[in-house]
MMTF fields as JSON, N, C-alpha, C and O atoms, coordinates in Angstrom:
{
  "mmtfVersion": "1.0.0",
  "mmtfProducer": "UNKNOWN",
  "numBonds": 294,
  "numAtoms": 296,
  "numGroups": 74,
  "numChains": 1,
  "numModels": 1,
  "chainsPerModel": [1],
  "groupsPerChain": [74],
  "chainIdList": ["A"],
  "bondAtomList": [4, 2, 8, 6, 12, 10, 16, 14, 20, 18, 24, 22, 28, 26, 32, 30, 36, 34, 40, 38, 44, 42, 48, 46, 52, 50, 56, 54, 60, 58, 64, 62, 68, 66, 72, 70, 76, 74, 80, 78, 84, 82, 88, 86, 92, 90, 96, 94, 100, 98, 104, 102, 108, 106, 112, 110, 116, 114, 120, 118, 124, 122, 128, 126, 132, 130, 136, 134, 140, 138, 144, 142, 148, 146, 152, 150, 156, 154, 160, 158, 164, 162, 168, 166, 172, 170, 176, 174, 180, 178, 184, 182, 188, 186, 192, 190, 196, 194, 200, 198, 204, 202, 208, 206, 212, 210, 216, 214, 220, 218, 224, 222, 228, 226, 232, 230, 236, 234, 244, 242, 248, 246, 252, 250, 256, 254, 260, 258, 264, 262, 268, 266, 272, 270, 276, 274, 280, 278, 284, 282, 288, 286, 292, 290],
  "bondOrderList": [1, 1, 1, 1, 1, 1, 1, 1, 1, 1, 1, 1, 1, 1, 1, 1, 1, 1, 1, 1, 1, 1, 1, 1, 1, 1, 1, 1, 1, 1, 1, 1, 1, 1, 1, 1, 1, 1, 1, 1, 1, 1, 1, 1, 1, 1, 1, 1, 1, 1, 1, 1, 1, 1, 1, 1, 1, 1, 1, 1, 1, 1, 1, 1, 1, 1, 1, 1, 1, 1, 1, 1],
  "groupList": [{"groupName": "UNK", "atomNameList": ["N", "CA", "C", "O"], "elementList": ["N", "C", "C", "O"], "formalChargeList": [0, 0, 0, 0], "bondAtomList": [1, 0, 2, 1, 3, 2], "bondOrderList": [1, 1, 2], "singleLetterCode": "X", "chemCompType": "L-PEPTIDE LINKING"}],
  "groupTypeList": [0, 0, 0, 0, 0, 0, 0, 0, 0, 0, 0, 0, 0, 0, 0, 0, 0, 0, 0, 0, 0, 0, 0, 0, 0, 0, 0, 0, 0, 0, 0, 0, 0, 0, 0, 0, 0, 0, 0, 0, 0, 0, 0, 0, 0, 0, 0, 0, 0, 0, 0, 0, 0, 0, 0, 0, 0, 0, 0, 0, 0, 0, 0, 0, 0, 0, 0, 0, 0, 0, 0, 0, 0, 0],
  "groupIdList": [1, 2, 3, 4, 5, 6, 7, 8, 9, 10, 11, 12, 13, 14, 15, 16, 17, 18, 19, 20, 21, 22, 23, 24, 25, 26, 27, 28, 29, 30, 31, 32, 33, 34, 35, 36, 37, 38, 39, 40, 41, 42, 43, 44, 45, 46, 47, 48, 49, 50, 51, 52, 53, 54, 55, 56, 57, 58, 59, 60, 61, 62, 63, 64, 65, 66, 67, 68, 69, 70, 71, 72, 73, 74],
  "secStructList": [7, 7, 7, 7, 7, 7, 3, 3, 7, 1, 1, 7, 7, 3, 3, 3, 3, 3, 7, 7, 1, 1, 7, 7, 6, 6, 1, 1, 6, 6, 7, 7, 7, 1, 6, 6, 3, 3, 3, 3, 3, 7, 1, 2, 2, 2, 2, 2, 2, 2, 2, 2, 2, 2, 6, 6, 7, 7, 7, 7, 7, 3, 3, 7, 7, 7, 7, 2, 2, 2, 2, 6, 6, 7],
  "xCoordList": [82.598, 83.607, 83.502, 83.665, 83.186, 83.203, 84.846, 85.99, 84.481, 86.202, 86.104, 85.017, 86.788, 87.098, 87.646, 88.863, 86.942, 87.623, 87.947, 87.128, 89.522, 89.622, 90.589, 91.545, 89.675, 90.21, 90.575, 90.054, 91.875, 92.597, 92.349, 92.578, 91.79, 91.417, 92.34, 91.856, 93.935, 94.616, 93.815, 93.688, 93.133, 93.011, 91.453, 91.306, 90.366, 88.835, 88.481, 88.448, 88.253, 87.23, 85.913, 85.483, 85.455, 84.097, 83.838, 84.398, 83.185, 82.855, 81.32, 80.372, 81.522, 80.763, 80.11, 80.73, 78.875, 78.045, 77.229, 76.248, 77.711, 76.321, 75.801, 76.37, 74.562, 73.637, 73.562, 73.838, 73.294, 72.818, 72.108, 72.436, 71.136, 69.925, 71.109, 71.53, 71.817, 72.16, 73.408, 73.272, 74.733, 76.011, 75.979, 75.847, 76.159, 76.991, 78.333, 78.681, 79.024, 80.413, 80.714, 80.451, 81.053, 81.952, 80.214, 80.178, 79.112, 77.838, 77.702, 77.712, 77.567, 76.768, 77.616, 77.161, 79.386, 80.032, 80.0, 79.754, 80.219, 80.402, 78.964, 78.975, 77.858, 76.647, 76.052, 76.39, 75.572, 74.737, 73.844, 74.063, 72.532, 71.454, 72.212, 73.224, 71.253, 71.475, 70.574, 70.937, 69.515, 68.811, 69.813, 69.788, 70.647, 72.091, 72.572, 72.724, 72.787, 74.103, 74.05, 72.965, 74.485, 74.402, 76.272, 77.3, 76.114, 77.669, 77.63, 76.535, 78.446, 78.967, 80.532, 81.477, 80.546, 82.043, 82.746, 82.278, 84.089, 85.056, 86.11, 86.36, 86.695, 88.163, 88.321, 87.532, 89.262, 89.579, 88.922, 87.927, 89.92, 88.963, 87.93, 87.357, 87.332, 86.142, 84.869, 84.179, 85.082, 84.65, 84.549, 83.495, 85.735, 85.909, 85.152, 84.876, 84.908, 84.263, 82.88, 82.319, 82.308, 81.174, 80.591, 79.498, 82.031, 81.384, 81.18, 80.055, 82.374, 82.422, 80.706, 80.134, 80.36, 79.293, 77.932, 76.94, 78.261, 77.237, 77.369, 76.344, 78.747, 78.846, 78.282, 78.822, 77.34, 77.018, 78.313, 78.179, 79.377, 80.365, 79.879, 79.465, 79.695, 79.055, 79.891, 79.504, 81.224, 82.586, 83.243, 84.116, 82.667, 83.914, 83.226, 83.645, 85.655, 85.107, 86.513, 87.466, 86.188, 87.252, 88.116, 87.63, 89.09, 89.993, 91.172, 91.786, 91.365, 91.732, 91.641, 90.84, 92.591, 92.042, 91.66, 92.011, 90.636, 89.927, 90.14, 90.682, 89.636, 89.907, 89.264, 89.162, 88.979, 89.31, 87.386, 86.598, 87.116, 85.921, 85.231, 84.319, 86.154, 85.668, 85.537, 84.682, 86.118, 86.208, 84.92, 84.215, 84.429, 82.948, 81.838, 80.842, 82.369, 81.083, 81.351, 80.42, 82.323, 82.009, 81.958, 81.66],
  "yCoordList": [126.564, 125.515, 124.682, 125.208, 123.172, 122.162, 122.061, 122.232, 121.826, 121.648, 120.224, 119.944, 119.229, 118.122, 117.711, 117.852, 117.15, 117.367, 115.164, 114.264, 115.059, 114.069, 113.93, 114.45, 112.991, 112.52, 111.023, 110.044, 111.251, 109.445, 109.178, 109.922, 107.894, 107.005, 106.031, 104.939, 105.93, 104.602, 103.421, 102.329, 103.718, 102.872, 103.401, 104.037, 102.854, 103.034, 102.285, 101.056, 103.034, 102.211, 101.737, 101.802, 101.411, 100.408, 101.06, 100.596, 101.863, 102.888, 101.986, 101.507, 102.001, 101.292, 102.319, 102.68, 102.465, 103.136, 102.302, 101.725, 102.214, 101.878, 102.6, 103.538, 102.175, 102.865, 102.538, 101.366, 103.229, 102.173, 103.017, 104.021, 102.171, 103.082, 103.741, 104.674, 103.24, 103.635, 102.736, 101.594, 103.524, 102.73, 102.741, 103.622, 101.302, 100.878, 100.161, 99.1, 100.784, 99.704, 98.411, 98.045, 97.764, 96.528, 95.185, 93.965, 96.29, 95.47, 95.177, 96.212, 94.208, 93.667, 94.01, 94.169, 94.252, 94.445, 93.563, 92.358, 94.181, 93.907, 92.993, 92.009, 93.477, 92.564, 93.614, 94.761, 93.534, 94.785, 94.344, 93.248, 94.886, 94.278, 94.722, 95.375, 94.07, 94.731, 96.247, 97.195, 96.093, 97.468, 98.855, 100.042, 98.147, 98.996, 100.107, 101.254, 99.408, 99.372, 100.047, 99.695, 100.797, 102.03, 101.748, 101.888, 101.206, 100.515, 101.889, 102.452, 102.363, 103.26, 103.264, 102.853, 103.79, 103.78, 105.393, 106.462, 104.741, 105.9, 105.926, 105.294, 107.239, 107.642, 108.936, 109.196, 109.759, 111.015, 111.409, 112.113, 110.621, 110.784, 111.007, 112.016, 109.485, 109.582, 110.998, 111.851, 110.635, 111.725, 112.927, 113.548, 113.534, 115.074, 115.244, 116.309, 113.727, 113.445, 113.84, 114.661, 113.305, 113.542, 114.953, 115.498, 115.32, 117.125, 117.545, 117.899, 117.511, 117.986, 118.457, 119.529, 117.109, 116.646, 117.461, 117.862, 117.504, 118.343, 119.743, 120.414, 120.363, 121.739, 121.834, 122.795, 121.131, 121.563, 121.492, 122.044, 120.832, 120.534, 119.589, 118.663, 119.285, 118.369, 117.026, 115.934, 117.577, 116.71, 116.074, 116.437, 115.371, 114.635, 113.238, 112.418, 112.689, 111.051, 110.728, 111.467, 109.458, 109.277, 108.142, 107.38, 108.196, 106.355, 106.493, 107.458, 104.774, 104.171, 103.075, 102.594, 102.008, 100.718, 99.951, 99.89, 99.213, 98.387, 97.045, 96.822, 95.808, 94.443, 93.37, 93.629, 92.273, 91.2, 91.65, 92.146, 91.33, 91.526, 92.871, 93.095, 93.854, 95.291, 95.919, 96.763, 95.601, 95.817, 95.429, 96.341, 94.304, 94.284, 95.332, 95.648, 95.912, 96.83, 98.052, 98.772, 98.19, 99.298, 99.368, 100.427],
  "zCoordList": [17.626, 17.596, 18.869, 19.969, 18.703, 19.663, 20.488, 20.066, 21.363, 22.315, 22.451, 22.957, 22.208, 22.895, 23.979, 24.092, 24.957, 26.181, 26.4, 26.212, 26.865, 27.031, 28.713, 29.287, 28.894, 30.42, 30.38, 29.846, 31.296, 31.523, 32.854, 33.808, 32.864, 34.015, 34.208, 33.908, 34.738, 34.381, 35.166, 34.613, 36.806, 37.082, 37.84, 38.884, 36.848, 37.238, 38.762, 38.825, 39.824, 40.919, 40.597, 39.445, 41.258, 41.507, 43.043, 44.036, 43.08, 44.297, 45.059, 44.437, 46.386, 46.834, 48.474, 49.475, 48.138, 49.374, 50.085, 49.616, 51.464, 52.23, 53.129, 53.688, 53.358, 53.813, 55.486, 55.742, 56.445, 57.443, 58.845, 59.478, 58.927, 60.173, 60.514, 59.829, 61.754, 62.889, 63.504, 63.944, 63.444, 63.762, 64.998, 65.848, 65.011, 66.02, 66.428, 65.91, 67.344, 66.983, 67.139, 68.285, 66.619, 66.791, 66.133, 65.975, 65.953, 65.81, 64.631, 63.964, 63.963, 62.202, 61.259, 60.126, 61.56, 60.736, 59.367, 59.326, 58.547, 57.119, 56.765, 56.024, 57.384, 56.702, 55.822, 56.116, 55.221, 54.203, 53.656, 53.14, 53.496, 52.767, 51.075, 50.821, 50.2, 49.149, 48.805, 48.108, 49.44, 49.232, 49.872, 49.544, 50.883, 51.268, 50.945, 51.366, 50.014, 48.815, 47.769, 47.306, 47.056, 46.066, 45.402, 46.064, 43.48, 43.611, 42.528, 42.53, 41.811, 40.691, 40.277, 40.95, 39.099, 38.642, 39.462, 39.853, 39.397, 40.233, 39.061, 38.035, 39.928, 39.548, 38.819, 37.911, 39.136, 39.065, 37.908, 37.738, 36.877, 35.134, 35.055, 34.644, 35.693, 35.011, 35.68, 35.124, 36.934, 37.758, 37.217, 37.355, 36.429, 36.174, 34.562, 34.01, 33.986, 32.924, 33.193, 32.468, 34.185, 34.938, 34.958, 34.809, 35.252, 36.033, 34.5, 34.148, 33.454, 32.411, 31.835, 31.635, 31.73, 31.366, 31.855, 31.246, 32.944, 33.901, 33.511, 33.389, 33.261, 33.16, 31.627, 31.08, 30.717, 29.468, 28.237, 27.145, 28.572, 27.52, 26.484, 27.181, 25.37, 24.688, 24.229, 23.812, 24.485, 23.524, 25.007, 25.796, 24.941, 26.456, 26.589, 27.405, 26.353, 26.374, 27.697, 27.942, 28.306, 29.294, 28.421, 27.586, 28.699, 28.484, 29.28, 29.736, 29.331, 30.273, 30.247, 29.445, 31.298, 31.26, 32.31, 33.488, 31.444, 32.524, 32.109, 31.027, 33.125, 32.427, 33.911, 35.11, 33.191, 34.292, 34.724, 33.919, 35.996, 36.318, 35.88, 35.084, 36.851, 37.048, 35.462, 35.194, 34.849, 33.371, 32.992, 32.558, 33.045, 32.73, 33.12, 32.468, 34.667, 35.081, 34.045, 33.684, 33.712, 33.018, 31.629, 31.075]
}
């Protein structure tokens, strides 16, 4: 017997990583190459959707809403 596993995302991030040689303070703030940059979807939901997924569950969907720009990335 399949389990359905459902997760709520009310409000999905847009998770954003950068990368960088070597900090320094107060130096090249907020410039970022794009090779940088590493963007992915966030948020508790979806995240634990993620793990679900990883742990070999076969039945797992997230919802939630999205809209407006960020709604497109996902």
């Amino acid at each position: 017997m399949d389990i359905l596993i459902t997760t709520v995302t009310l409000n999905p991030s847009i998770d954003r990583e950068y990368f960088v040689e070597k900090n320094e303070i107060m130096k090249d703030q907020f410039i970022y190459n794009h090779e940088d940059l590493k963007i992915y979807p966030g948020g508790k939901g979806l995240l634990s959707a993620i793990n679900f997924r990883n742990l070999a569950y076969t039945e797992v969907q997230n919802i939630g809403f999205t809209g407006g720009k960020q709604g497109l990335f996902f």
